[in-house]
C-alpha positions in Angstrom: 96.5 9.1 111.6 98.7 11.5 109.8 97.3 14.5 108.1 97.9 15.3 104.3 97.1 18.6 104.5 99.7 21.7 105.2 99.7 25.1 106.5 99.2 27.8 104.8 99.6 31.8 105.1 97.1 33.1 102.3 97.0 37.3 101.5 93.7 39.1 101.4 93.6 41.0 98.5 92.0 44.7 98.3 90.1 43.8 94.7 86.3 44.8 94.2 85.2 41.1 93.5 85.6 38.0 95.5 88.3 35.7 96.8 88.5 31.8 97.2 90.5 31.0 100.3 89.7 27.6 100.9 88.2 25.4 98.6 88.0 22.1 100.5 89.3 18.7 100.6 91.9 17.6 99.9 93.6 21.0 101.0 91.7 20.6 104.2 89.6 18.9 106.3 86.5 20.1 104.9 86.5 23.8 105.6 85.7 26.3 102.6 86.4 29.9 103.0 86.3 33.4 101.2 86.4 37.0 101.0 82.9 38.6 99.9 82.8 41.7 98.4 79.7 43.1 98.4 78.6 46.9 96.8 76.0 49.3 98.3 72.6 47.9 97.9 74.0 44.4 96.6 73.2 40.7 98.2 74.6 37.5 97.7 71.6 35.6 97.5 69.5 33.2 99.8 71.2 30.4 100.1 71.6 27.2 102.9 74.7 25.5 104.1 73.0 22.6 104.3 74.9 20.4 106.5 77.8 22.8 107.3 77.7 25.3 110.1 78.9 28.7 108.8 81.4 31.6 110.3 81.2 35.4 109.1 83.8 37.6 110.1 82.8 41.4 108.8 85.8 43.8 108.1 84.9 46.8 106.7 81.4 48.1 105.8 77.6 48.0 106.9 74.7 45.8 106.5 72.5 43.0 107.5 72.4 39.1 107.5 68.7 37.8 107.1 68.4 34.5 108.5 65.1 32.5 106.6 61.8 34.8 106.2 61.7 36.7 109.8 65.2 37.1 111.5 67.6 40.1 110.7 70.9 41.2 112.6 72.7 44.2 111.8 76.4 43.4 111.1 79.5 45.4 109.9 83.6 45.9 110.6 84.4 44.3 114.2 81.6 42.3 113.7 81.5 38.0 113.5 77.9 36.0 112.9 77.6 32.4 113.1 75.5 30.5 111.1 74.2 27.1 112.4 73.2 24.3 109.8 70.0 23.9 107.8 69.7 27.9 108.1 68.5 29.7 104.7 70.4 33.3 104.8 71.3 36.1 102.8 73.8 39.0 103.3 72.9 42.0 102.5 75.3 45.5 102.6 73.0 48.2 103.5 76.2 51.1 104.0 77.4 53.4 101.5 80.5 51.6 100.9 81.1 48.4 100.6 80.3 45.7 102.8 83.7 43.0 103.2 83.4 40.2 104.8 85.3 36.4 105.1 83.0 33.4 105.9 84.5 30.3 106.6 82.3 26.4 106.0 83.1 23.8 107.9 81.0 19.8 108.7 79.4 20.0 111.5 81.4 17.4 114.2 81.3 13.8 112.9 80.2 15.2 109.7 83.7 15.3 108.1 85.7 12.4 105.6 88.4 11.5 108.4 
């Protein structure tokens, strides 16, 4: 089976506000990805993946990922935290700068339209 979907070479911007990578079919498989940018004390809210496992891959900046009501891992730059499925979780940027980070979404195996 052929694939429709094509390469690309996408440039991370330096912009205080957030970046769509990847949005999903039909430019891929599945996999959505972004570029958070997150201020000192800010969040980006509780939320589940559902289905999807999760990849975060920290580049600059300090803070924390809380994983449903009792888990909490310090992250920052040189960082990467995976996310399995069905996980509530919240990132949080806890430094004095900004916390910047790219997650990437993907089906979990046998989960995807091909």
């Amino acid at each position: 089976m052929e694939s429709t979907q094509k390469t690309l070479v996408i440039d991370l911007n330096n912009e205080p506000e957030n970046q769509r990578l990847l949005a999903g079919e039909p430019g891929t498989c599945g996999m959505r990805s972004g570029r958070v940018y997150l201020a000192p004390g800010k969040a980006c809210g509780q939320h589940s993946t559902k289905d999807r496992e999760e990849l975060l891959v920290f580049l600059s900046g300090s803070g924390e990922v809380l994983i449903g009501e009792d888990e909490c891992f310090q992250v920052g730059q040189g960082k990467v935290c995976y996310i399995p499925p069905q996980r509530p979780h919240d990132v949080k940027c806890t430094g004095s700068g900004p916390l910047v980070y790219v997650y990437c979404v993907a089906p979990v195996a046998g989960e995807s339209s091909q």
